[in-house]
N, C-alpha and C positions, 0 to 999 in steps of 0.2 A: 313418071310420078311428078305428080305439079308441087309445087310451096307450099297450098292448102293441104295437100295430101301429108297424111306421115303411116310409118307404118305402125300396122297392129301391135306386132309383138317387139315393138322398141320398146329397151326396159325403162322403166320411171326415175328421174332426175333425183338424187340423194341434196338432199340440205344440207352444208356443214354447218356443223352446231359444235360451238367452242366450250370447251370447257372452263366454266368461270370462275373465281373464286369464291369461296361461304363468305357472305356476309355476316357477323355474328351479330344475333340480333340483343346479346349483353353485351355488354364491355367487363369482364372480369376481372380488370385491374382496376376499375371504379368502383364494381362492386362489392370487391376484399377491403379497398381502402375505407368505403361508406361502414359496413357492419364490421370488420373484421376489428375497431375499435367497440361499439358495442359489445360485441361477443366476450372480448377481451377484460373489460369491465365485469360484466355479468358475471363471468367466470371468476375473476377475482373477489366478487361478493360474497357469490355461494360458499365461496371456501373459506371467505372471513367467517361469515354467518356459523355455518358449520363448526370451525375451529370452538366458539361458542355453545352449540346447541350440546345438550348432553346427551349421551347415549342413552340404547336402552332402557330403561328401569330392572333389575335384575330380579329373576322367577323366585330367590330364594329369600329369605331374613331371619337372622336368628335372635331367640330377645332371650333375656334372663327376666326371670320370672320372681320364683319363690322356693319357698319349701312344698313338697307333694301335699295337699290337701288345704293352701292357707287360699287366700281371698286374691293376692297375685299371683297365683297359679291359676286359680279358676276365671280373672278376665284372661289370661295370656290363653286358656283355653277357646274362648268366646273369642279373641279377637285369632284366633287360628282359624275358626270356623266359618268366618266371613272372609277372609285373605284367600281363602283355599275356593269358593265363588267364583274372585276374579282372577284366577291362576295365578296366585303367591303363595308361596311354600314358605309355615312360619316354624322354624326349627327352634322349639323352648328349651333351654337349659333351664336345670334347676339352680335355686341359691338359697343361701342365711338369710335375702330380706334385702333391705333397703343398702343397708352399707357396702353390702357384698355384690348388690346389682352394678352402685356405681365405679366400685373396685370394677368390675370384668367389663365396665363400658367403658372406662377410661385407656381399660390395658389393651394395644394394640397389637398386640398375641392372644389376644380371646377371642376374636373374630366376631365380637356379641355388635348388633347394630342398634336398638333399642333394647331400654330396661324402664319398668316401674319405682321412681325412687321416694319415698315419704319428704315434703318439703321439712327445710331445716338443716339436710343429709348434706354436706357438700364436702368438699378436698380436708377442711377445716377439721371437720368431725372425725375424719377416717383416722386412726394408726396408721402408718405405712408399714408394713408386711413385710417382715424380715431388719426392719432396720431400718429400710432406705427412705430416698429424699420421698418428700410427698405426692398424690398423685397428681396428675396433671389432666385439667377438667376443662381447658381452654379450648377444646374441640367442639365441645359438649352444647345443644342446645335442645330447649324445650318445645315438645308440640303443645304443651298446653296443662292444664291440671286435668286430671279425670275424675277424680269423686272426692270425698272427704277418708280422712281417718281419726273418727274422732279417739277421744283421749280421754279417760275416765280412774279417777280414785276413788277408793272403798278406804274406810277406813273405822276404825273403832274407836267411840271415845261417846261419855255420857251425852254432851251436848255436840250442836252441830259448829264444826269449824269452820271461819272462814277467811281465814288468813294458811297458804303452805307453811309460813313461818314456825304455826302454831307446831307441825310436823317437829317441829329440832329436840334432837334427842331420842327420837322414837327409832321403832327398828321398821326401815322402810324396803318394799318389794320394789324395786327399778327398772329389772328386766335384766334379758340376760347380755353378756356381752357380744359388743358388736350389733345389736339391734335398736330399731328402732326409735322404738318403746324406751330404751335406757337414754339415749341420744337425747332426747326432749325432755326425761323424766329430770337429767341433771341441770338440763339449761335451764327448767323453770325452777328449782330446788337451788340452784346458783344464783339464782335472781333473789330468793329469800333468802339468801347467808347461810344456807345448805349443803356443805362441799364435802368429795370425799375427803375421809382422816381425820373430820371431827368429832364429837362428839355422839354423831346419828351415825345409827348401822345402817348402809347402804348395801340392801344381799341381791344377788343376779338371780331375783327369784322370775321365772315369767307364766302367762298364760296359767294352764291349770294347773301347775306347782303352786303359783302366787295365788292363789285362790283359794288352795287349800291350808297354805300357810295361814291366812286371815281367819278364814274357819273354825280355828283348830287354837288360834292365840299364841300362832308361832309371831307372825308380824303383825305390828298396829297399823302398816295401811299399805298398800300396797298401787301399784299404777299398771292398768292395760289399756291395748289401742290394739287397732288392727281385729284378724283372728283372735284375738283372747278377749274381745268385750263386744261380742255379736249382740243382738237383741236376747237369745237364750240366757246367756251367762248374766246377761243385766238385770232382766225379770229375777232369777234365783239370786243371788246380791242383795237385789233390795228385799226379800222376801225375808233373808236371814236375820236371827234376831242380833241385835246390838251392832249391825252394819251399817254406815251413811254412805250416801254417796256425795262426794265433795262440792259444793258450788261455786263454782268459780266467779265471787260475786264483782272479780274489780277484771272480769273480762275484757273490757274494754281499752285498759292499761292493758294486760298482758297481749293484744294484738296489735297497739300501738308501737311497742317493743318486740315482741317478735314478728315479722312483717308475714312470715309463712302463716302462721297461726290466721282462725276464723273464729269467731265465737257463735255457738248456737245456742239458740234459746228452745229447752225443750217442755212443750208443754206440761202441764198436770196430765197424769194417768193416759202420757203417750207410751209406758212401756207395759201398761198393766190398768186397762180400764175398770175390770171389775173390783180390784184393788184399790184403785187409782192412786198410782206409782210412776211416775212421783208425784207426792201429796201437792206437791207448788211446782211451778215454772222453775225451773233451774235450768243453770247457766253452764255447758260445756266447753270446750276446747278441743280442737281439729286441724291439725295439718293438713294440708291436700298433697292426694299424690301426685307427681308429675310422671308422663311418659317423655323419655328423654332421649337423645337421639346424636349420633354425629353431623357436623356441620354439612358436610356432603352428601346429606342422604336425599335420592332421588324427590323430584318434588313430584312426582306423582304418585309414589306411596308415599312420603307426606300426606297427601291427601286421602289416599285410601286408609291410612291408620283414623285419621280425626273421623272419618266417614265410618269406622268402624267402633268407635270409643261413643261417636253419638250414638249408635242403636244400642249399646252397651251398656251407655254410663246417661242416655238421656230421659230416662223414665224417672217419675219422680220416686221418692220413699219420704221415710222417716224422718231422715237427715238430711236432704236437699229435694229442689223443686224441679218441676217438670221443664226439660231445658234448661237447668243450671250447668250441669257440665258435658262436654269438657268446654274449658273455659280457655282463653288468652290472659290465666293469671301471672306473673312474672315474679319471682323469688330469685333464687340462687341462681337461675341460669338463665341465660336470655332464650324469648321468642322466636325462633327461627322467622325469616324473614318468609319462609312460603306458609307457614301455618299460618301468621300474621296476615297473608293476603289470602287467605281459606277463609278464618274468621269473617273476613269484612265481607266476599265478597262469591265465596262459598267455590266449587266444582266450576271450572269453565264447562263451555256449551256440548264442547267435543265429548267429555266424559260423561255429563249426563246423557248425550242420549244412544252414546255409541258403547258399547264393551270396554272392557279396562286395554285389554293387549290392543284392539284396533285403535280407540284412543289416543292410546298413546305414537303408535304410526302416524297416525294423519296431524298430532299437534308436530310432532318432531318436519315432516316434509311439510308441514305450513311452514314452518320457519326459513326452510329453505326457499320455499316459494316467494316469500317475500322482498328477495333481491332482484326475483324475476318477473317478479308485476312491477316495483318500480324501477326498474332500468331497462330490463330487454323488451319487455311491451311495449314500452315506449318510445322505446329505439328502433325495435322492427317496425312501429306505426310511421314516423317520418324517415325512415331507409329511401321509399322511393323519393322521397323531396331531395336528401341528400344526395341521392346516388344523380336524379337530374341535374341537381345545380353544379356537379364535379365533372357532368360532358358539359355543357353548358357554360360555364366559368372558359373548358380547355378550346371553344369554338372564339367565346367572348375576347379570351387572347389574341386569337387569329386577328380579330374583327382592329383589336387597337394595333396588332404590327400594322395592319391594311391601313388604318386613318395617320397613323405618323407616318408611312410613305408615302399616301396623297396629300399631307402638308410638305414633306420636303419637297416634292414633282412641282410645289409654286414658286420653287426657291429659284435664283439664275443659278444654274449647273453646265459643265461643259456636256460634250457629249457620253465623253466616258463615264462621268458622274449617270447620266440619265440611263447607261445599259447596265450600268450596276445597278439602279433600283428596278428596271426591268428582270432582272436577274434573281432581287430578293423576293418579286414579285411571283417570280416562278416556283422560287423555294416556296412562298407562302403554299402555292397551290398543290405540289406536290406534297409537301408533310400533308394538305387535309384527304388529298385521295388514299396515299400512302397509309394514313393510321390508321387502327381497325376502330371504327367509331361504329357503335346500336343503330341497327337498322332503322330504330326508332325516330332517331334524330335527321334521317334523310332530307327530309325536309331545310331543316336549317344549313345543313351543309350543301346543299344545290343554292340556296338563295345566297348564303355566303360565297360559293363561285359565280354565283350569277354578277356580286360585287366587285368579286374580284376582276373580271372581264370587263368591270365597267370602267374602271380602278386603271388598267392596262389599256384602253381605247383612248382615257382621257389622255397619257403617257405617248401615244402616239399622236395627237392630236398637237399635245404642246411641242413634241417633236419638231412636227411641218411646220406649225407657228415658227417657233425656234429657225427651221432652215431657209423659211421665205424671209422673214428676218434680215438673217446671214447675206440673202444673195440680193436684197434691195439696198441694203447699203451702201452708202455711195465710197467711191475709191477715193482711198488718201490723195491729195495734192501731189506731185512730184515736185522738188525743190525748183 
């Protein structure tokens, strides 16, 4: 068999193929160090933010209303029946009225969240109940006024009066105790030198008691508001004979002075045109009621009660105009600061156009979102900058060990001196193979050894300088 020849069935030569190491083409300890501050940050926002945001809104609310049948029982109806729309369940207690509302909103064993209270009403006016200290109203804030209550006297007497003054000594209907109605009859009755224990019988007559008393010539004048001086009851009033109805002609003092107080001015023959009753323009008097609220109460039913009070209490009448209430009017209790910013600037965008419960989801995770557009968006947007400039910085280091040993290599050194930077020159090159550096960067670490080689050529070069040097020297003298 010649050298050209081979045999057929000689088996085929194997390649050895080494097995190499992974080049990892991250570096994961630059990558933790680049985000794992971002991250860290971020994280610590969301739970500040959070700590802040409020929960929920709760499905349930319970209001104190009224007596079965009065005029706050039937909005506490009306506003049950739009709560119940956006999935809130309005649980009404019944009450005596005004005083007794803000008795059960004050007390934090009645579990009451909103009540209707007549302005005027506050901590001042109550008895305390059993004896003790007063109530405590300091929680307490207002979403707003909802309607009027006006306030009207009948009274008997030849001519028309127009001073309360003129009242002193007569026997007067007040109301009964605890309401209202009696609560503003004495403050204005107080105002004219009117007080209980004097001379005037002050009787706890109210609504159709006090009506029939007048009637009948049990009392010479009597005071109702609320349920007991509807439009019905006012037309029969003025109908009856030797009854007036009082004009409150120096209205304008008494709302200077009581700051709850409104004065209306009601036309001729707005209660009774074919009659026309009243013959003249007369002058009323009206507290507004406020819906009143604890300071903690969710600010998105906040919003749904005022959103509920407007289709309720926004229609015009007899007594107010189309869009007058409910209003941001401020008396005995301050404005809540979320009704305040309902007023101005009505429903954010989320609630109009979405459902009340979704709503409320997507404003609550905006809020959380917002630490996460301005930090970690941001953060993950220059990551890759950072994460380059931390191999890059750790190559750039190499690059200045490598230029302060090719300045000392111009220094005069012995020999020893020159195999020790030969030495550091080696460390340099081993830590760059050695560390696990991104594939990505291959580049700069071949051109950086390509430096270093060139770094270590010059070091032999200066060497043989150095030893042709040594051996051209000429030999010392001998003595």
């Amino acid at each position: 068999m010649t050298e050209d020849e081979s045999p057929k069935d000689a088996p085929p030569r194997r390649r050895m193929r080494l097995k190499l190491p992974q080049v990892p083409r991250i570096s994961w300890r630059d990558l933790a160090a680049t985000l794992g501050p971002v991250l860290l940050i971020s994280l610590l926002a969301i739970l500040v933010t959070a700590h802040f945001v409020r929960p929920a809104p709760p499905s349930t609310l319970t209001m104190a209303s009224g007596p079965d049948g009065s005029n706050f029982r039937s909005v506490a109806d009306k506003y049950q029946a739009i709560l119940k729309r956006n999935g809130i369940k309005l649980v009404i207690l019944p009450s005596q009225g005004s005083q007794d509302n803000l008795r059960q909103l004050s007390n934090p064993d009645s579990k009451v969240d909103i009540a209707l209270v007549q302005g005027g009403i506050n901590a001042a006016s109550i008895a305390p109940s059993g004896g003790g200290d007063s109530i405590d109203v300091s929680d307490l804030v207002s979403l707003g006024s909802m309607f009027y209550q006006p306030l009207t006297v009948f009274y008997r007497n030849g001519k028309p009066l127009t001073l309360l003054s003129d009242l002193k000594g007569k026997r007067i209907a007040v109301g009964g105790e605890g309401s209202g109605t009696r609560v503003l009859a004495l403050a204005l009755l107080k105002a004219n030198g009117i007080e209980t224990g004097g001379d005037t019988s002050l009787l706890p007559l109210e609504g159709e008691a006090a009506r029939k008393a007048l009637l009948t010539h049990q009392v010479d004048a009597i005071f109702l508001s609320g349920d007991s001086a509807g439009p019905a009851t006012l037309r029969e009033m003025l109908h009856a004979d030797g009854v007036r109805l009082f004009d409150f002609v120096q209205g304008d003092a008494y709302v200077r002075r009581f700051r709850y107080l409104s004065k209306l001015l009601i036309p001729a023959g707005a209660f009774d045109l074919g009659e026309n009753l009243p013959t003249e323009p007369i002058n009323m008097l009206a507290p507004t009621v406020e819906l009143l609220a604890h300071s903690e109460l969710h600010p998105a039913l906040s919003d749904l009660l005022i959103e509920a009070a407007r289709e309720v209490h926004g229609k015009g009448g007899l007594l107010q105009n189309p869009g007058e209430f409910p209003a941001p009017l401020q008396h005995d209790f301050p404005i809540s600061d979320d009704a305040t910013r309902y007023y101005k600037s009505g429903k954010s965008i989320v609630y109009r156009i979405l459902p009340f419960w979704l709503a409320s989801l997507v404003n609550r995770a905006a809020v959380v979102l917002v630490p996460i557009l301005v930090i970690l968006v941001p953060g993950l947007r220059y990551a890759p900058d950072l994460y380059g400039w931390r191999v890059t910085s750790r190559i750039n280091k190499r690059y200045g060990e490598l230029m302060a040993l090719e300045r000392a290599s111009l220094e005069p050194m012995s020999a020893d001196q020159r195999a020790a930077l030969v030495e550091q020159l080696d460390e340099i090159e081993k830590s760059i193979i050695s560390v696990k550096m991104p594939s990505s960067f291959a580049d700069q670490i071949y051109i950086l050894r390509r430096h270093i080689k060139f770094v270590r050529e010059r070091l032999r070069v200066t060497e043989t300088d150095a030893g042709v040097a040594e051996r051209s020297a000429p030999e010392p003298r001998g003595v």
